[in-house]
C-alpha positions as CSV (number, residue, x, y, z in Angstrom):
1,X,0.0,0.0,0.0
2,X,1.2,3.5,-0.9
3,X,1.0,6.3,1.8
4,X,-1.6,7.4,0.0
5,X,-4.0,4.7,-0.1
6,X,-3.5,4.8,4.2
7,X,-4.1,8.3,4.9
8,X,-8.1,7.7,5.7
9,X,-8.0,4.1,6.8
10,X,-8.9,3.3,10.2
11,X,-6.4,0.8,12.5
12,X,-7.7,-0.9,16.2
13,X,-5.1,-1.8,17.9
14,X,-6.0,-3.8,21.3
15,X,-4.0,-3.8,24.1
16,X,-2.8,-0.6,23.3
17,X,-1.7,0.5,26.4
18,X,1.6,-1.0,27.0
19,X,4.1,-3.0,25.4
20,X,3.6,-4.5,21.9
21,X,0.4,-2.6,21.7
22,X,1.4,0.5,22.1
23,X,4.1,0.7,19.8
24,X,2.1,-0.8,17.0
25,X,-0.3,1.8,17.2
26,X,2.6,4.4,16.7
27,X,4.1,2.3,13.8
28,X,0.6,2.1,12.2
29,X,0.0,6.0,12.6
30,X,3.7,6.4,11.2
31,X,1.9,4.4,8.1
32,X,-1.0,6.9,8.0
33,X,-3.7,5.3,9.6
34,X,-6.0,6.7,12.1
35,X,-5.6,4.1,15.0
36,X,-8.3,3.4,17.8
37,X,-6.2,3.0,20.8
38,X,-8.3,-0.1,22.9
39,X,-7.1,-0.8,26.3
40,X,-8.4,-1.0,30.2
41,X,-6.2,1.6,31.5
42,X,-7.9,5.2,30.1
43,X,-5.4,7.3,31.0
44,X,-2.9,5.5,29.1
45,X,-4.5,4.8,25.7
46,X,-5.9,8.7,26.1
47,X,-1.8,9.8,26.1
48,X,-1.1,8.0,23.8
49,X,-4.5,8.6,21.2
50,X,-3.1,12.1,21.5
51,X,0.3,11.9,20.7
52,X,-0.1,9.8,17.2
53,X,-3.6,11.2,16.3
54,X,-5.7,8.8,17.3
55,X,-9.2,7.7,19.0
56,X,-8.6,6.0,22.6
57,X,-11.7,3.8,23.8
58,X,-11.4,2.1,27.1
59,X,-11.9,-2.0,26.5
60,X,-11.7,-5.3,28.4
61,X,-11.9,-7.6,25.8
62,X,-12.9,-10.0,28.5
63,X,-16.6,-8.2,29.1
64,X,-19.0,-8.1,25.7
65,X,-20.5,-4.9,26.6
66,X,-17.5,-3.4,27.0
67,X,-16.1,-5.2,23.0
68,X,-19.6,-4.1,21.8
69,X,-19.1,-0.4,22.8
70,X,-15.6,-0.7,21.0
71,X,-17.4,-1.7,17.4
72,X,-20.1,0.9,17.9
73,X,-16.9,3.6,17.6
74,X,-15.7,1.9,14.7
75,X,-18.1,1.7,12.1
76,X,-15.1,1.1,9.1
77,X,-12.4,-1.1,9.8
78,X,-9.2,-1.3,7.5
79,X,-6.7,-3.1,10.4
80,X,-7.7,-5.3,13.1
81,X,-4.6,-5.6,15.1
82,X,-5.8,-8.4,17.8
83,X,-3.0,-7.5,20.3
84,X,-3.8,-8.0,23.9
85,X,-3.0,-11.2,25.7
86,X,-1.0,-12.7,28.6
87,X,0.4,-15.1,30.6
88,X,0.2,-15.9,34.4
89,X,2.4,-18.4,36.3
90,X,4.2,-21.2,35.5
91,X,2.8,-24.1,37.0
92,X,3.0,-27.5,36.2
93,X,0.1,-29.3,34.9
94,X,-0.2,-31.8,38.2
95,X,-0.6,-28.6,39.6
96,X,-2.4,-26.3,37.6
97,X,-4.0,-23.0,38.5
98,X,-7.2,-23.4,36.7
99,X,-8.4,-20.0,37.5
100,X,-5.2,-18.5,35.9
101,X,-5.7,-21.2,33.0
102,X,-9.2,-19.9,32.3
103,X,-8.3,-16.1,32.5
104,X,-5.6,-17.0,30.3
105,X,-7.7,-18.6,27.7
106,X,-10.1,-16.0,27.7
107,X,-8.0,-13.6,27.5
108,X,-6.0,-14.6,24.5
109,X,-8.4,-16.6,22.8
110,X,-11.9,-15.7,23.7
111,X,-10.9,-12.0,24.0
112,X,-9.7,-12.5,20.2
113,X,-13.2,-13.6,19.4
114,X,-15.1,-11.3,21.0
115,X,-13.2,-8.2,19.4
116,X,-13.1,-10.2,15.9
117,X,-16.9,-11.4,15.6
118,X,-17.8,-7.6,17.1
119,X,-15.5,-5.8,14.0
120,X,-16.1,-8.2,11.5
121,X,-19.0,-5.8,9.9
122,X,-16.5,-2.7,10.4
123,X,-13.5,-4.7,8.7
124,X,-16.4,-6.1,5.6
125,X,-17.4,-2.4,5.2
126,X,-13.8,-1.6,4.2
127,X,-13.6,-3.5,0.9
128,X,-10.0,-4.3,1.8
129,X,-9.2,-5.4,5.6
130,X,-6.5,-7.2,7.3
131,X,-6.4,-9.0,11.0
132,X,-3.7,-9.3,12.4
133,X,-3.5,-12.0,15.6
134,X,-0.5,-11.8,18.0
135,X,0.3,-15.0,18.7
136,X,3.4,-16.4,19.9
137,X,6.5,-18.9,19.4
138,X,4.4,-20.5,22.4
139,X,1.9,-21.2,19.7
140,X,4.9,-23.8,18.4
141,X,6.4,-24.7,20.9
142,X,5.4,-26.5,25.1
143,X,7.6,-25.9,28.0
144,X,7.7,-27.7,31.1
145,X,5.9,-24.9,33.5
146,X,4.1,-23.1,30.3
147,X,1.0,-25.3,29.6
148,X,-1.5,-22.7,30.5
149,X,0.0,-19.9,27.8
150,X,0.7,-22.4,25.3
151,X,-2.4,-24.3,25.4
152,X,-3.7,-20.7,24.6
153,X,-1.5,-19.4,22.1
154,X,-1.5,-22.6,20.1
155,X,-5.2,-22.0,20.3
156,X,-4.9,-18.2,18.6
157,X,-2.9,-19.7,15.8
158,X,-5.6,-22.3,14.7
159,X,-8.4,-20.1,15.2
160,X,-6.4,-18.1,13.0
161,X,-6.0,-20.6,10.7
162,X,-10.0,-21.4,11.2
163,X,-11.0,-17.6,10.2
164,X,-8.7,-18.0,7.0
165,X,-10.7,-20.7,5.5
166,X,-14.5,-19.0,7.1
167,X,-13.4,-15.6,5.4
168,X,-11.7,-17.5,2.1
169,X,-13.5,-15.6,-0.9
170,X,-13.9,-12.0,1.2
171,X,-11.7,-9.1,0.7
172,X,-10.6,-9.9,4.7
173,X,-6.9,-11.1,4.8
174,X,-5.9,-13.3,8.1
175,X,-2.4,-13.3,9.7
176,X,-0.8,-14.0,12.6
177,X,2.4,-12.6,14.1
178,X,4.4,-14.5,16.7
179,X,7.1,-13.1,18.4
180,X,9.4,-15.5,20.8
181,X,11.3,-13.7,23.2
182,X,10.5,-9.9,23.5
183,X,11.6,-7.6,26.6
184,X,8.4,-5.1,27.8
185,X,7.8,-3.5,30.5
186,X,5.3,-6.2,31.7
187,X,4.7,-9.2,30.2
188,X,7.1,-11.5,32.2
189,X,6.6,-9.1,35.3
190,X,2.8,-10.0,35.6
191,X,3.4,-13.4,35.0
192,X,5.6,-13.6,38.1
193,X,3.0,-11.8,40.2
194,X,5.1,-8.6,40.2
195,X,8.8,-10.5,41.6
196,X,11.3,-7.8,39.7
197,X,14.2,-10.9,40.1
198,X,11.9,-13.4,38.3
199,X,11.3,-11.4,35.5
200,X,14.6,-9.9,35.0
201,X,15.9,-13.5,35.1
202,X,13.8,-14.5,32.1
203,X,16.3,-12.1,30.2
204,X,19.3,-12.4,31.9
205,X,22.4,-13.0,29.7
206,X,20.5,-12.6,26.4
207,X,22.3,-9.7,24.7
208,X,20.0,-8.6,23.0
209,X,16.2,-10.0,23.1
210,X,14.0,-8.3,20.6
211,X,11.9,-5.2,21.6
212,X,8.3,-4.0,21.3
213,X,9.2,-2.3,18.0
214,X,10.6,-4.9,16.4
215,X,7.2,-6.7,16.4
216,X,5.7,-3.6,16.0
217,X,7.3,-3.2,12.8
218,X,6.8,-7.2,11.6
219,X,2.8,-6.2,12.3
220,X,3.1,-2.9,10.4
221,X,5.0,-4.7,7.7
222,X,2.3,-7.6,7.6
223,X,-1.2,-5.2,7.9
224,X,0.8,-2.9,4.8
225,X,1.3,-5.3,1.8
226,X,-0.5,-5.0,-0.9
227,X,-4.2,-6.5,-0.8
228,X,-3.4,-9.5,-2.8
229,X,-0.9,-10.9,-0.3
230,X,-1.6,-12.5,2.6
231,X,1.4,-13.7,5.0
232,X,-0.2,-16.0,6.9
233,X,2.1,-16.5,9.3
234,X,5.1,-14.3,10.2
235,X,7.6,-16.3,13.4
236,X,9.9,-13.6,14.6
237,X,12.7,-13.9,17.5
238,X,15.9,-12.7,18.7
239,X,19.2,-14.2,17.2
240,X,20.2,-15.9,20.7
241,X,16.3,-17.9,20.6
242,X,16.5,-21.0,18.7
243,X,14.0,-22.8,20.4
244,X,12.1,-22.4,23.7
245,X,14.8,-24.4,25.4
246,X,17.7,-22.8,23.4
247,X,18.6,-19.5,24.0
248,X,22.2,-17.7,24.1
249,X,23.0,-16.6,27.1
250,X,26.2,-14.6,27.6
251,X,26.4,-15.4,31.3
């Protein structure tokens, strides 16, 4: 797409507020779009609506009302950027959480549902639309300890792969972006419950685990080709990550 062809389409972005979220919505106003900033946390997605442009709407993907007042802004939809997720503790499946199983699921799976099967109109009005689901290399890949998130995230890449062949003959391309290791602010700090040494661990020694704009610019890449081409699936990692177990640690 030409810069030109952007400069009135319309970009949600959910999870906007932190993270991978946020700094897709800045790559995808860098593009030209007008981006709807959806997140929980107001004050957040408002700060940052007004720095690139955009339209902030509070959202918990988790709550229909709350996903329904998020389509009722959005009457055209060119980019669905399916963003917010997460993980939460890393217990063994003897001794599994369920409650942080089910929030987990919901989150990443059912949240992607609600927000997709609320937009689809918006993104059928366009003409030419593109979803884009974060997934993650824990869509590939179990680890002892990880069940709950990849149970989930394997479960964004098929329905992925299940809204490719439901939307197959409309002008709606599917994708899915999965990063592997990537250093925020929070991901791995609210899956430790907040413990600062067991996040900072996760990265520890890995010279240089990718950041929140490199994915950010993999999903800007991806929603941006031309509307012919549809990468289905985009894996990106750092250079130390080989596999889940794998990873280059300098120390």
């Amino acid at each position: 797409m030409s810069d030109d062809s952007t400069q009135t389409r319309t970009a949600v972005v959910t999870g906007a507020s932190s993270g991978i979220g946020a700094a897709t919505a800045r790559a995808l106003a860098a593009q030209g779009f007008r981006v709807v900033c959806a997140a929980r946390r107001t004050d957040r997605i408002e700060e940052l609506a007004a720095e690139i442009g955009g339209l902030a709407v509070t959202c918990d993907i988790t709550d229909q009302d709350s996903v329904d007042t998020l389509a009722a802004a959005v009457p055209v939809c060119h980019v669905l950027v399916n963003n917010a997720g997460g993980a939460v503790g890393v217990d063994r499946v003897d001794s599994a959480d369920l409650d942080g199983w089910r929030w987990m699921y919901d989150v990443n799976v059912l949240g992607l549902v609600r927000v997709t099967r609320a937009l689809l109109p918006a993104l059928r009005a366009s003409g030419d639309a593109v979803i884009v689901n974060v997934g993650s290399t824990a869509g590939r890949w179990a680890y002892e300890g990880g069940g709950g998130y990849t149970a989930a995230k394997h479960g964004v890449k098929v329905v992925s792969e299940t809204l490719r062949l439901e939307l197959n003959g409309e002008p709606i391309r599917i994708s899915e972006v999965a990063p592997g290791m990537v250093r925020t602010d929070e991901f791995s700090l609210v899956r430790f419950g907040g413990d600062q040494e067991k996040a900072d661990a996760v990265y520890a020694g890995v010279e240089a685990p990718l950041l929140a704009e490199d994915v950010a610019d993999a999903i800007s890449w991806v929603a941006t080709r031309p509307s012919h081409v549809d990468i289905d699936e985009l894996v990106i990692k750092p250079r130390a990550q080989a596999a889940a177990h794998k990873v280059h640690r300098t120390s």
